[in-house]
N, C-alpha and C positions, 0 to 999 in steps of 0.2 A: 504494500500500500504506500501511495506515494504522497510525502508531508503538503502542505500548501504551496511553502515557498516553493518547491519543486518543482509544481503547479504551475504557479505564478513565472516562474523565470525560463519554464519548457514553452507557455503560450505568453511571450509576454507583450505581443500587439494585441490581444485581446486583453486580457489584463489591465493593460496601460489604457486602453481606450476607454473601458470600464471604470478605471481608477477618475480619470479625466472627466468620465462625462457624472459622476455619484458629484464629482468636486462642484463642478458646474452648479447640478439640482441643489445641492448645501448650501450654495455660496446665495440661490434664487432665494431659496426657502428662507434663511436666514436673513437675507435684504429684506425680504418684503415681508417679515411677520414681526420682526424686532422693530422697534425703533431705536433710532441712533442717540438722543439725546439721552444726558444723563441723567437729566431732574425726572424723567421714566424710572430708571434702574436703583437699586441701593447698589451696595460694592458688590455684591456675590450675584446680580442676575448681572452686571455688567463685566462679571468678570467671567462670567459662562460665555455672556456674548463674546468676548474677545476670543474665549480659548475655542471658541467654534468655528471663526475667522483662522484661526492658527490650524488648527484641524484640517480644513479643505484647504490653504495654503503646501500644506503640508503632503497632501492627499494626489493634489494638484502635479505635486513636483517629482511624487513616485509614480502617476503616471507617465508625466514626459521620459525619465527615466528609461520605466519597461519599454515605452517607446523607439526611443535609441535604443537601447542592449541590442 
């Protein structure tokens, strides 16, 4: 049985495409349901907002990745 990352770096233009397009939907989802101001947020729903921005950022960048490989 073969582990994920296996998975992931045997198909990794499907993967990376995958990766890319989840980033995209996160990045929609979270624009358009949060709001940006702070006087919205206390420190901990703006600090989820941030780490969710870091997240697909992050999501974003192991797609291009598998991409290239």
């Amino acid at each position: 049985m073969k582990g994920f990352t296996e998975y992931m770096l045997e198909n990794s233009f499907v993967c990376g495409i995958g990766a890319i397009m989840l980033s995209i939907l996160l990045l929609l989802y979270t624009f358009f349901k949060e709001s940006s101001k702070m006087k919205n947020h206390d420190i901990m729903s703006w600090k989820a907002y941030v780490n969710t921005w870091a997240f697909a950022i992050m999501l974003m960048m192991l797609g291009i990745f598998l991409l290239l490989r």
